[in-house]
Structures are given as structure tokens and as C-alpha cells.
C-alpha positions in Angstrom: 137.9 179.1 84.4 138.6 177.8 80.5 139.2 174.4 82.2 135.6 174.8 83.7 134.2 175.6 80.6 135.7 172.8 78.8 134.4 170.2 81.0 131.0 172.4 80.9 131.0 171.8 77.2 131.9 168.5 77.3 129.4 166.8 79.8 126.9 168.7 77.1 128.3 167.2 74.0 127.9 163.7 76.5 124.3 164.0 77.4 123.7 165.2 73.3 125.8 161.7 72.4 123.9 159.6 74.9 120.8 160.6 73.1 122.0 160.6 69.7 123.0 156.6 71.1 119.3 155.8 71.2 118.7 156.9 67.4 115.6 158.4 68.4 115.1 162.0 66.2 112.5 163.1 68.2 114.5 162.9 71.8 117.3 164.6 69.9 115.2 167.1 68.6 113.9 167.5 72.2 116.8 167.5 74.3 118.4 170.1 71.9 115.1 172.3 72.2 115.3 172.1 75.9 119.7 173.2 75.8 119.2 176.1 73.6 116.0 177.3 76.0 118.4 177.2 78.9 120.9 179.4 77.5 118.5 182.1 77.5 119.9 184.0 80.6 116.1 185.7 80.7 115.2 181.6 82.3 115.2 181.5 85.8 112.3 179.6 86.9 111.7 176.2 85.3 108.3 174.2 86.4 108.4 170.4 86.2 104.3 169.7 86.0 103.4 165.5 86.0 100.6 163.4 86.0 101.5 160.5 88.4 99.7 157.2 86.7 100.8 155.7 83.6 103.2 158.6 84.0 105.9 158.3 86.8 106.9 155.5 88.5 107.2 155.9 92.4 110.1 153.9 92.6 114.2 155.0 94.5 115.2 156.2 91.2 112.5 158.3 91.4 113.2 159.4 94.8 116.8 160.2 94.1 116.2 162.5 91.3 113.6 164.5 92.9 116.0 164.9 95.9 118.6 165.7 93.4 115.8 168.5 91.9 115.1 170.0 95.5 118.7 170.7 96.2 120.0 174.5 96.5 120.4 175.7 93.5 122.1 179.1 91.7 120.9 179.9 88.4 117.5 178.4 87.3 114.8 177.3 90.3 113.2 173.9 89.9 109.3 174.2 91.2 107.9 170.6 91.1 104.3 169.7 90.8 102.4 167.1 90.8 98.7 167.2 88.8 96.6 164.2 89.0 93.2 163.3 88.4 93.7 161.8 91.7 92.3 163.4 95.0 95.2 164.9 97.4 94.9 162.6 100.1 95.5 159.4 97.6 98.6 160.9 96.0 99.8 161.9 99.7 100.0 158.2 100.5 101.4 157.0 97.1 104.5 159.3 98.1 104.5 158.0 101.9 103.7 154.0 100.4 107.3 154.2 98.5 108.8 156.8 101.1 109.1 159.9 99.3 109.2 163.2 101.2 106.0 165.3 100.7 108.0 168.5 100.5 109.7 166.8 97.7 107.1 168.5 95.4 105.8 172.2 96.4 101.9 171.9 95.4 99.8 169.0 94.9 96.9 169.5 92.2 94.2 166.8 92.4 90.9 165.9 91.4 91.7 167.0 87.7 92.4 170.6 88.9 89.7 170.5 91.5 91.4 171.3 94.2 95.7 172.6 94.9 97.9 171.9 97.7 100.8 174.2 98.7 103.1 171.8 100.3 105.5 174.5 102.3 102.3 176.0 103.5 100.3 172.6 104.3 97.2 174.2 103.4 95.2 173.9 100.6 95.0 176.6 97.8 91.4 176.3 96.6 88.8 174.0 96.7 86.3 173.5 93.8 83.1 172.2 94.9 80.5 170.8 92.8 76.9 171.4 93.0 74.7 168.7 94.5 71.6 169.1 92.2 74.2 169.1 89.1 75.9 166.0 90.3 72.8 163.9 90.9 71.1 165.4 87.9 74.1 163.7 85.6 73.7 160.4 88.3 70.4 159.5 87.5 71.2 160.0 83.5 73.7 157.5 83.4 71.3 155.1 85.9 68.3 155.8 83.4 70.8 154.7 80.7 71.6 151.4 82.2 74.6 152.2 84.4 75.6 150.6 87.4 75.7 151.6 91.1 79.2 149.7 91.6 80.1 152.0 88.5 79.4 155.7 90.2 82.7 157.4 92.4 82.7 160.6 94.3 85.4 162.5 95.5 86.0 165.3 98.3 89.6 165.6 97.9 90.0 163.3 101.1 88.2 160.0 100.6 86.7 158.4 97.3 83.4 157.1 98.1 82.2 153.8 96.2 79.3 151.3 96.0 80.8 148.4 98.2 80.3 145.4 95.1 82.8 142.6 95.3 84.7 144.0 92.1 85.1 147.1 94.0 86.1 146.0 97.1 88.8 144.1 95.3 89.7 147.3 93.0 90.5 149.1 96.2 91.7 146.3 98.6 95.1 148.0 99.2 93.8 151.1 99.1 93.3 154.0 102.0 90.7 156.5 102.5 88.2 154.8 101.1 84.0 155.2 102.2 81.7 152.5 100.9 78.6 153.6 100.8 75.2 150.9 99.4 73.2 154.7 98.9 75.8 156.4 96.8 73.0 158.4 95.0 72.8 160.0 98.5 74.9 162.9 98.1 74.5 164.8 101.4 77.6 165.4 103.6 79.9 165.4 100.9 81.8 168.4 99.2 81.9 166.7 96.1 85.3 167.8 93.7 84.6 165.1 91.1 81.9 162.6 90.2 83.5 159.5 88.2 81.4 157.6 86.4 82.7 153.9 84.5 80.7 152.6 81.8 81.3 151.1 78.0 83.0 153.5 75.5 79.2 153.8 73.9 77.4 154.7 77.5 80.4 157.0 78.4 80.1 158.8 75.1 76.3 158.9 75.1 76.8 160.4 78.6 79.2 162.7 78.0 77.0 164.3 74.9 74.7 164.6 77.4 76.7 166.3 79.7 78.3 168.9 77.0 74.2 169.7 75.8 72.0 169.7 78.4 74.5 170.8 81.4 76.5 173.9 81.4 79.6 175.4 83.4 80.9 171.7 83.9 83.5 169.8 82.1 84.4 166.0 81.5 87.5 164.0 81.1 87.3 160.9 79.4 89.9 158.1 79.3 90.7 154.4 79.7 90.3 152.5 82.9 90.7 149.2 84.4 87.9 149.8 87.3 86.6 148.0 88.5 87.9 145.2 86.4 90.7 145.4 83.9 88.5 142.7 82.2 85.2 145.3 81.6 87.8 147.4 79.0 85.8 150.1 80.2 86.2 154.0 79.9 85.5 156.8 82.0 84.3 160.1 82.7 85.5 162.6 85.1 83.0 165.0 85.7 84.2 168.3 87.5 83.6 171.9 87.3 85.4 174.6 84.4 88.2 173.8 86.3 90.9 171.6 84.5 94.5 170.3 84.8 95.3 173.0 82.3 93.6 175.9 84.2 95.7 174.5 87.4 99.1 174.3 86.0 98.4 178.0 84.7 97.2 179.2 87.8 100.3 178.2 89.5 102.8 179.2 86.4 101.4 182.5 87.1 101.2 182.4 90.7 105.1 181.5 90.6 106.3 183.1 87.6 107.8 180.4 85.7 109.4 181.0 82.6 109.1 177.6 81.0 107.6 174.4 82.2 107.8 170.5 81.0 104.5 169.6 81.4 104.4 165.1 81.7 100.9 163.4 81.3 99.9 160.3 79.6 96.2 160.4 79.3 93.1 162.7 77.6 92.6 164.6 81.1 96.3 165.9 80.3 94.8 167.9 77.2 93.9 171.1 78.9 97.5 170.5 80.5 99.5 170.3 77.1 97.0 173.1 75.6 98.6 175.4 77.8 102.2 174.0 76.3 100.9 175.0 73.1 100.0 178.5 74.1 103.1 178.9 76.1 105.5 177.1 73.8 106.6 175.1 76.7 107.4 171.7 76.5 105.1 168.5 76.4 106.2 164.9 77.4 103.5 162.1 76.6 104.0 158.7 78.7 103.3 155.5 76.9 102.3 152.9 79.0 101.3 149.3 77.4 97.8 148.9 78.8 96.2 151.7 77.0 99.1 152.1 74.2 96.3 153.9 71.7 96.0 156.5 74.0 98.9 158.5 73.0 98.5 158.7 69.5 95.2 160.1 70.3 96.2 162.7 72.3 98.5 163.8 69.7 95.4 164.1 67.2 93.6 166.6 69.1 96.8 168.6 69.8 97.5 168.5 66.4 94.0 170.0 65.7 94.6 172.4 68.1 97.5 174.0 66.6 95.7 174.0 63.3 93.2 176.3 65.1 96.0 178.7 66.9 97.9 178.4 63.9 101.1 176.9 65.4 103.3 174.9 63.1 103.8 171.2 64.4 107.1 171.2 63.9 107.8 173.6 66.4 105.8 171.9 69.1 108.3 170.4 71.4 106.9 167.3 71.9 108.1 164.0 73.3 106.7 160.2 73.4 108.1 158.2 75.5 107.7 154.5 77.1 106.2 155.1 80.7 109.5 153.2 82.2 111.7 155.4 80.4 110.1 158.7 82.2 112.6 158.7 85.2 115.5 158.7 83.5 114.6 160.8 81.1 113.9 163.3 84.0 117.5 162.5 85.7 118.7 163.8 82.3 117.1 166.6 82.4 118.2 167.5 85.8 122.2 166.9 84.6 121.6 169.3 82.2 120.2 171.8 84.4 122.9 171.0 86.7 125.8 171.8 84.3 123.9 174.9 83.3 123.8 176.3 86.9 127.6 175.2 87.8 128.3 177.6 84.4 126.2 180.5 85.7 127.8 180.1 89.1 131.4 180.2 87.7 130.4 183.4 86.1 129.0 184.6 89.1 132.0 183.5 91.3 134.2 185.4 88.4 132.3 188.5 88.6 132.6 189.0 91.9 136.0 188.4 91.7 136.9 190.9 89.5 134.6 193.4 91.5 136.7 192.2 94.8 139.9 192.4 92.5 138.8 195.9 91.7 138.4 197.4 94.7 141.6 196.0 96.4 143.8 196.8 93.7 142.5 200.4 94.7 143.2 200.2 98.2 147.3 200.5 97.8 147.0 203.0 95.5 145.6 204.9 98.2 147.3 204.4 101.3 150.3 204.8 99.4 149.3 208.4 98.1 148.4 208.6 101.2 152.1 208.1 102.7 153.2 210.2 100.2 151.7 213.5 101.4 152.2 212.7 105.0 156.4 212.5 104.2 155.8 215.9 101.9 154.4 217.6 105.2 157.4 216.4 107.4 
């Protein structure tokens, strides 16, 4: 058992040196965080909640750790879930495009929160659904503002439904499930989960105003995109219901009673996401990815704001930046650590019993030799 421990200690003190390797403060800051919140013995749950682009790469690396994550555990249980502003369907076939398991991961939130998978189950959890009259009401205010057809997408959770322009049609020429459509104001037959509308970063803001004055019980996303051409530098808008990533992830914290969660996003839709971080003093991991580098900085504005507002001290946000190649191996880390923290609460399990075993047979000679004893007494 000391021998246990010592090697316990040691691949520790490793995975602390490996990161002290880097020089980085702020990953040794993290990773020191994330060791001292495991030795809680009150952590049994621990929720791994990721945006997918600009966030993970779906790669055999990938694939490996997550398999390495769904193994049988004893101590702390690993729930894995994926939160996109993708719909279901489109992160279904990333995963089957680079074959990774679906059961990999047990729910699947898409649409920005819109709507949840439960995996195990195979059916869906809830389903937001906008209103038509809403949807076409903000439609015809970004038309009347001089935006495109080829710039309007809808979204059931299935399919993504797009004006078929040439630009387009390239965007999505590898892509599945999608419905072009030359009368995509024409909203019937659709259970709308998100409207997403492209435009420049003056239209989308102008639009977005819009939508935060004159429309109410509805919420937008902005952020970078490179639809339909990487060229346009355009933004956009994600226009959904109340529901948000954050809402989602808290939903299923809840449902699942998770004790802590590393929540992994690399965009402004991952805000309400790393709001409930802040709340919940979980732990936040921001993805840097070279085509929209600005991005992270201003994420960490408005979470910065935020804890102004709660009155949270920065400095005890635990917060990571990251490059967007260096996510996977930063979450194969984190699964070694988890790793040597379970083999330690096994041990002590395994010791435990054995001293209750111990116990009880050290009791049984004791007496069937009284026992014995009485039985030659009678004779």
C-alpha cells in the first residue's frame, strides 16, 4: 500500500513538472486548481461540457481519450457532453465522419441549447421551437436592412435549410442534411430551433439592437463566421429562444448531479456557458483558434464584467486559454489525473474491505475454538 502511494504521488509531482515544463503560470495555476478540487472526497461526479468548433478537434487522439474517459471507473464519474451551436444531426455525423462512437458522449446539446440528446436513451430531451411569426418578423428586418437571401439559415435540429447561391452550395458541399430552399422566407413545415442570420459586423449589430428592443422572450448569439465565404469577414447572429448553452449545461448539471464541471468553448455563444462557471465556481477553458484569435480576449472582457457584477474576485476564476490544437492533450491530462485519483480511492477501498474481511475472520477461530472448549468441558 505505501509503495502505491508513492508511485500515486509521484505520477502527480510528473503531470505538475510536465506543466511547470511549458512555463505557462496560468496552466499551472489551473492544473493545481483542478488536483486540490479532486481531493475533495465530497467529488464524485465530474462533467466534461465542450463546444465542438474552434474547440476540439475530431481527430484519433481525440478518440482515444474519450474512450479512455468512458471506461469503468471507481471513485469520480466522468459525464461527457457535447454543446454546440450546431443542430444534433450535424454533430452526429462529425462523430460518425472521423469514427467516433456516439455513446462516447452521454447527451448531445445543439442549436445553442435549443434542443438535448440523451445518447443511452436515443431520444431527445426537449425540443425548443421557435415561433413562426417571431422568426419572420426578425427575417424581413434584416431584408429591409439590406440583407441577403443566401445570408438567412434555419434549423430544426435535423437539417439546416439555405438559399441555394453558388457561395452556399460551395459552403456546404461536403456537408449532409442539408435543404435548399429559393423561398426561404417561407417558413411553413419547419419546427424552427434557430434562425441564423450572416451579415457585416454593422448590419448584425444594428440587427441584433433590434432584436434586444422591439422583440422579447428571444436571445441572440453573435460571433465570427466564415459563411458563406471566409473572404466576406462577416459576423453572425443566432437567434433562438431564452434558451442558451448556459441554461443547457445547467439543466443537465442538475439533472445528473454533478459536482464540478470543466466547461470548453471558444466563442461568444459559450458566455451563458462560462456564466454558469462563474456561479458555480467550476472551471472554464477558452479555445484559441487563429482565424478569429480576437475572440478570446473578448470573451474574457465580459466575464470579467460579470464578476464585477457578482462580486467574484478574478483571481479566483479558474480560467484557462489555450491554442485550439493544444485542447486534446490538455484533456488527456486531465484524464491521467483523474485516473491516479481513482486508482488512490480504490486502494483505500480495496484496504477497507480488507480490514473489514480481516476482521471478521480473525473472529471466526476465536469462536470455534471457545467453542471446542466447552464441548471437551461437557465430556
Amino acid at each position: 500500500m505505501l509503495i502505491f502511494y508513492k508511485k500515486y504521488n509521484t505520477i502527480i509531482h510528473n503531470v505538475i513538472k510536465e506543466v511547470e515544463l511549458m512555463k505557462d503560470d496560468s496552466q499551472i495555476k489551473f492544473f493545481r486548481q483542478f488536483i486540490n478540487m479532486l481531493r475533495d472526497e465530497n467529488i464524485k461526479k465530474i462533467g466534461i461540457i465542450t463546444d465542438k468548433d474552434g474547440t476540439i478537434l475530431l481527430d484519433d487522439s481525440l478518440k482515444r481519450t474519450l474512450k479512455e474517459f468512458r471506461k469503468k471507473k471507481i471513485g469520480a464519474k466522468i459525464y461527457l457532453i457535447a454543446n454546440s451551436g450546431r443542430t444534433i444531426q450535424d454533430m452526429i455525423n462529425c462523430l460518425e465522419e472521423q469514427n467516433i462512437p456516439l455513446n462516447y458522449f452521454d447527451y448531445i446539446v445543439g442549436d445553442n441549447g435549443g434542443m438535448c440528446l440523451d445518447v443511452k436513451e436515443n431520444k431527445l430531451l426537449y425540443k425548443h421551437i421557435l415561433e413562426k411569426a417571431i422568426v419572420s418578423k426578425v427575417i424581413q428586418e434584416f431584408l429591409k436592412r439590406g440583407g441577403t437571401l443566401e445570408d438567412i439559415r434555419l434549423a430544426d435540429g435535423k437539417s439546416i435549410y439555405a438559399y441555394p447561391s453558388y457561395a452556399v452550395k460551395e459552403y456546404y458541399s461536403s456537408s449532409k442534411d442539408i435543404v435548399y430552399n429559393e423561398d426561404i422566407t417561407n417558413l411553413e413545415g419547419i419546427d424552427i430551433t434557430k434562425l441564423t442570420i450572416t451579415g457585416t459586423h454593422n448590419l448584425i449589430d444594428q440587427l441584433n439592437t433590434f432584436v434586444r428592443e422591439k422583440v422579447k422572450g428571444y436571445k441572440t448569439h453573435i460571433g465570427k463566421t466564415s459563411f458563406p465565404e471566409k473572404s466576406r469577414n462577416n459576423y453572425r447572429m443566432d437567434f433562438t429562444g431564452m434558451h442558451t448553452k448556459g441554461q443547457a449545461a445547467k439543466l443537465l448539471k442538475k439533472r445528473l448531479g454533478i459536482d464540478t464541471c470543466i466547461y470548453l468553448g471558444n466563442d461568444l455563444n459559450d458566455v451563458p456557458m462560462f456564466s454558469v462557471a462563474l456561479d458555480d465556481n467550476d472551471f472554464i477553458v477558452i479555445a484559441n483558434n487563429y482565424e478569429h484569435s480576437d475572440i478570446p480576449e473578448t470573451i474574457i472582457k465580459y466575464l470579467k464584467a460579470e464578476c464585477e457584477v457578482k462580486g467574484i474576485n478574478w483571481e479566483d476564476v479558474k480560467i484557462l486559454l489555450l491554442e485550439e490544437q493544444n485542447v486534446n492533450s490538455f484533456l488527456i491530462r486531465i484524464n491521467r489525473i483523474i485516473n491516479v485519483f481513482n486508482q488512490r480511492k480504490k486502494q483505500d477501498i480495496i484496504k477497507k474491505y480488507k480490514i473489514e474481511i480481516g476482521q471478521k475472520s480473525d473472529t471466526r477461530p476465536r469462536k470455534n475454538q471457545n467453542k471446542r472448549r466447552r464441548n471437551e468441558r461437557n465430556r
